[in-house]
C-alpha positions in Angstrom: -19.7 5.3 23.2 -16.8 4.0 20.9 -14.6 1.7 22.7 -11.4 -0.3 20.9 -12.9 -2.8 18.7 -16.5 -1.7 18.6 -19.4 0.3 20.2 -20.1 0.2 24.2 -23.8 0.1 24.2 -25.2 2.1 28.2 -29.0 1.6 28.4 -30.1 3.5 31.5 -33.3 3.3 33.6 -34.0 5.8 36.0 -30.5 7.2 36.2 -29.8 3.5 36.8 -27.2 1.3 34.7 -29.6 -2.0 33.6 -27.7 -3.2 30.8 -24.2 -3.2 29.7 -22.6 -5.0 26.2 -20.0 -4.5 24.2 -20.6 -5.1 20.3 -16.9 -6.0 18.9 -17.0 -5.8 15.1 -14.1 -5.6 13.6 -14.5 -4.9 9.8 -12.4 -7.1 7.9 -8.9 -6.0 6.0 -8.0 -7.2 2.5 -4.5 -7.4 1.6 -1.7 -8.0 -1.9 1.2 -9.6 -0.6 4.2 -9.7 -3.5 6.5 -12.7 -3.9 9.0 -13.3 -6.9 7.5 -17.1 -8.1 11.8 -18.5 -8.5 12.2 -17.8 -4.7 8.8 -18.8 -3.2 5.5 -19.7 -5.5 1.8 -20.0 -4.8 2.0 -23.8 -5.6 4.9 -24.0 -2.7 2.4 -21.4 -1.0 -1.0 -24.1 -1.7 1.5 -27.7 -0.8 2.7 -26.2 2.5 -0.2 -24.8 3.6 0.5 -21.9 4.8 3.4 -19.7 5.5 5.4 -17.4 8.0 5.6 -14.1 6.0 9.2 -13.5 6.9 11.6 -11.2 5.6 10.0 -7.7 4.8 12.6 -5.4 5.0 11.0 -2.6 4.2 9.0 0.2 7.1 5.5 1.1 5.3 5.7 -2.9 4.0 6.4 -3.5 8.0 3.9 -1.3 9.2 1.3 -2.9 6.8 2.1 -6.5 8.3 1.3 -5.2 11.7 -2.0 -3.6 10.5 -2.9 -7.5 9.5 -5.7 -9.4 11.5 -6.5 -12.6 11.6 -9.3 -13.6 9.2 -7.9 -10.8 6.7 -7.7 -11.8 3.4 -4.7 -11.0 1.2 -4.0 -11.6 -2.7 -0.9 -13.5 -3.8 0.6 -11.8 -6.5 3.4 -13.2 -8.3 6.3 -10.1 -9.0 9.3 -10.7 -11.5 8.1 -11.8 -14.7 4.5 -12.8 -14.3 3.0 -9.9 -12.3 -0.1 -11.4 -11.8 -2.4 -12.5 -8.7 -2.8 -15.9 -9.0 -4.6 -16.8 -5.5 -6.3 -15.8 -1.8 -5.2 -16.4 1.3 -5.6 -15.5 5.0 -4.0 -14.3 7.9 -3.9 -17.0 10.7 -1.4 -15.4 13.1 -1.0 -11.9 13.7 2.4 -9.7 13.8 5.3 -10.9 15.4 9.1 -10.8 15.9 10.6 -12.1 12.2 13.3 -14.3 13.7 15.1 -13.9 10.4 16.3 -10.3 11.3 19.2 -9.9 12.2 18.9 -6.4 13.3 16.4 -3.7 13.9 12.5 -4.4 14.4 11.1 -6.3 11.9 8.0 -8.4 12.0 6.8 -11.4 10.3 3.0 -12.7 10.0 1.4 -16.2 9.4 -0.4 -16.9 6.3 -2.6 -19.8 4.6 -4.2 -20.2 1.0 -7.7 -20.2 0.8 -7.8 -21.0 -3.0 -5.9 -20.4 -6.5 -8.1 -18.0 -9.0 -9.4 -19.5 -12.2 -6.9 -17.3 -14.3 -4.3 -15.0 -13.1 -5.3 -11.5 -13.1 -2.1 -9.8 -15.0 -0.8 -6.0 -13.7 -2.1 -4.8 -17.0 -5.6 -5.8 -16.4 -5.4 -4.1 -13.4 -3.8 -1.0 -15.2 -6.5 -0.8 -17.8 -9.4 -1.2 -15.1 -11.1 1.7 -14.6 -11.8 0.7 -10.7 -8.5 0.1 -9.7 -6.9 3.1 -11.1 -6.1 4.1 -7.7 -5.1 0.8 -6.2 -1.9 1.2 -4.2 0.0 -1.5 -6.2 0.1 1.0 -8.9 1.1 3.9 -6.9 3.6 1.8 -4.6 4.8 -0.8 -6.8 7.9 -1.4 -5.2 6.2 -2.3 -1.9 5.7 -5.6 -1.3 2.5 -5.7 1.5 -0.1 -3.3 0.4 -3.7 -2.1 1.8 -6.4 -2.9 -0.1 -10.1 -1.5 -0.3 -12.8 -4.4 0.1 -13.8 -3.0 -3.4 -10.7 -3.4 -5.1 -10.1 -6.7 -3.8 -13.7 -8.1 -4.9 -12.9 -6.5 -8.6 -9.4 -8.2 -8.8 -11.1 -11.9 -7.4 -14.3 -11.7 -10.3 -11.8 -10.8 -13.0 -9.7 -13.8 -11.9 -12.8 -15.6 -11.7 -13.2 -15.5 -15.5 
């Protein structure tokens, strides 16, 4: 039987309940967040140690903070100039209020660095790889919060790895 979370697990005996657990697994979520390096940088990112995400303006880049867990992992990626990835961090608090709106619903989420990648992986990279052709940073590239597959995030971190 699915229940939120995970799979409720009924083993009967005689018409009789003996057992009774719940198996939460919660597959985990991988991220691109998208921050112009002049107004916030992964180095300011790596000597804070961590970050509210405040400021998303922005419904589907909303809706995507809410979708965040904690434990997910998210790629930094540098916008402006650079448009690159340049490191991995975390989600350590899920959605809530952004306290710097000052009108309408707007959320914010809590994030850490988990470490900087060898070598930034550049959007053309990521263009000319045949695996990430359908990577939403291509076909959204104004959004700044994205979805990523587990696949396309483990491409992007080995070619950074490099």
């Amino acid at each position: 039987m699915n229940c939120p979370g995970g799979t409720l697990s009924i083993l009967k005996q005689s018409g009789t309940v003996v057992e009774s657990r719940a198996t939460v697994s919660r597959m985990k979520n991988f991220w691109l967040v998208k921050q112009e390096p002049s107004s916030y940088s992964w180095s300011d990112f790596v000597s804070e140690r961590g970050t509210n995400w405040t400021g998303v303006r922005n419904y589907a880049a909303r809706n995507n903070l809410r979708r965040m867990r904690k434990g997910d992992e998210v790629l930094f990626y540098h916008s402006g100039e650079e448009k690159a990835v340049v490191g991995i961090g975390k989600v350590t608090r899920t959605a809530y209020a952004d306290l710097t709106a000052t009108e309408g619903d707007w959320s914010a989420v809590d994030l850490a660095p988990i470490k900087s990648l060898r070598r930034p992986v550049t959007l053309g990279e990521i263009k000319s790889e045949p695996r990430l052709r359908k990577i939403q940073l291509l076909r959204q590239s104004r959004l700044s919060v994205l979805p990523l597959a587990s696949g396309e995030f483990r491409v992007i971190v080995r070619m950074g790895a490099l």
